[in-house]
C-alpha positions as CSV (number, residue, x, y, z in Angstrom):
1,X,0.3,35.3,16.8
2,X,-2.5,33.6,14.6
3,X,0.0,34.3,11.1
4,X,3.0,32.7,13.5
5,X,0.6,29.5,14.2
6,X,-0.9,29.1,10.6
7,X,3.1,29.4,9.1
8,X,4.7,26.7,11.5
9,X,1.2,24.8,10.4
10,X,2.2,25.1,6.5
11,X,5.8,24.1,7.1
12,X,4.7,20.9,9.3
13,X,2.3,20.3,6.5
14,X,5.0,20.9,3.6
15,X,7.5,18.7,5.7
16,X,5.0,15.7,5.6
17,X,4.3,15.9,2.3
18,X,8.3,16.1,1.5
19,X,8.6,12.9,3.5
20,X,5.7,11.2,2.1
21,X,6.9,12.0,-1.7
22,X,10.7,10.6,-0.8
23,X,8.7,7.3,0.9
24,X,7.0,6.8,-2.3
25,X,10.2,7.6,-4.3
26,X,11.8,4.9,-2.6
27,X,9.6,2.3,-2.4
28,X,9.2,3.0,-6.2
29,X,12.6,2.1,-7.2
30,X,12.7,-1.2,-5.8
31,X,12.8,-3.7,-8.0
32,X,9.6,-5.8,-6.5
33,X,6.2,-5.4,-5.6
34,X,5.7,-3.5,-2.7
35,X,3.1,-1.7,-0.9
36,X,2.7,0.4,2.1
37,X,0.1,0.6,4.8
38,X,-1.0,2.5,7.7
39,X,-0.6,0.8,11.3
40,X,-4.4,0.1,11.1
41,X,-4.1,-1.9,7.7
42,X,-5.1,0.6,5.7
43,X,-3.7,1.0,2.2
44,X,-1.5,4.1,1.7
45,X,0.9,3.3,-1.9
46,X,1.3,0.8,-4.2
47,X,4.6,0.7,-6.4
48,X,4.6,1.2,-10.0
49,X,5.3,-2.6,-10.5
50,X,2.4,-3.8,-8.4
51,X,-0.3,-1.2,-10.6
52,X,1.7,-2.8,-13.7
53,X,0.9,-6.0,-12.7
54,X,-2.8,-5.5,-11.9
55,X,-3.3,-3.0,-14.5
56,X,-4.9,-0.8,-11.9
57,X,-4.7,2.9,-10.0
58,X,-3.2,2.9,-6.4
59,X,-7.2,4.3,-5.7
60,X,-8.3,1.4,-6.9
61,X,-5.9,-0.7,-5.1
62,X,-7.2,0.2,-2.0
63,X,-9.2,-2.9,-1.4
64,X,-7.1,-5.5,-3.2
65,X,-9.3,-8.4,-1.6
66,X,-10.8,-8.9,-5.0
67,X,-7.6,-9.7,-6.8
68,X,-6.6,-12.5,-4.8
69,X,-7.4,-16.2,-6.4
70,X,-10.6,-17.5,-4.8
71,X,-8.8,-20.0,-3.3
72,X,-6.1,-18.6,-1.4
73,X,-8.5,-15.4,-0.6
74,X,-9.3,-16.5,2.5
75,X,-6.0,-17.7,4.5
76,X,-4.2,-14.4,3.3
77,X,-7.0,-12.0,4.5
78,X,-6.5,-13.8,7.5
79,X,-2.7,-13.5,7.8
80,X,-3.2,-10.1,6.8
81,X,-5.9,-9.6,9.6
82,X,-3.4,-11.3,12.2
83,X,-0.8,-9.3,10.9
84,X,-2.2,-6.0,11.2
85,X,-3.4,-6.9,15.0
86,X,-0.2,-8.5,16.5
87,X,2.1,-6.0,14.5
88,X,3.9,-9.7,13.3
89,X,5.3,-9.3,9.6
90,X,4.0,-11.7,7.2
91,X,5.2,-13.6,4.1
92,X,2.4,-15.6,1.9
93,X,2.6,-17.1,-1.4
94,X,-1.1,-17.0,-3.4
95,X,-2.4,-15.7,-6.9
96,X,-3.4,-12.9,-7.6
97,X,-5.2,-11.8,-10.9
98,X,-3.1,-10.1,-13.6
99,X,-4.0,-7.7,-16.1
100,X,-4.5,-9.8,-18.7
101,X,-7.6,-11.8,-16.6
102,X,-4.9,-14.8,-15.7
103,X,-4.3,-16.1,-12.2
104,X,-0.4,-15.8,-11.7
């Protein structure tokens, strides 16, 4: 019974991981910066054009705060915050900080 239980285990586990590569696949192909995140807001996959852009690893996208122009930091945390409570999508223009050390 316990080599029944650990094989359906490895097959749910296998399954995920399938569905999680063909997310990423996906969301890779689109021509645009996009991300995904968890319900809770956390990070989960950047697309190759946004770790162009920033010159950075989707590991070290995980808190993206830090890329985001001093001046505009602020109100898109926030909409991000509200975002991520109400479940409401959001759409916000700001700079962010390019590879190259410019604000774009």
């Amino acid at each position: 019974m316990a080599f029944v239980e650990a094989k359906r285990r490895a097959e749910v586990k296998e399954r995920q991981a399938e569905d999680t590569f063909n997310t990423r696949l996906t969301v890779d192909s689109i021509p645009a910066m996009i991300d995904t995140m968890t319900a809770t807001g956390e990070t989960e996959f950047f697309n190759s054009r946004i770790t162009d852009f920033f010159g950075k690893t989707n590991e070290e996208m995980k808190d993206w705060s830090p890329l985001l122009h001093p001046n505009d930091k602020e109100r898109v945390v926030q909409a991000w915050m509200h975002s991520v409570k109400t479940g409401k999508p959001i759409d916000v223009e700001h700079r962010a900080l390019h590879r190259n050390g410019s604000y774009r």
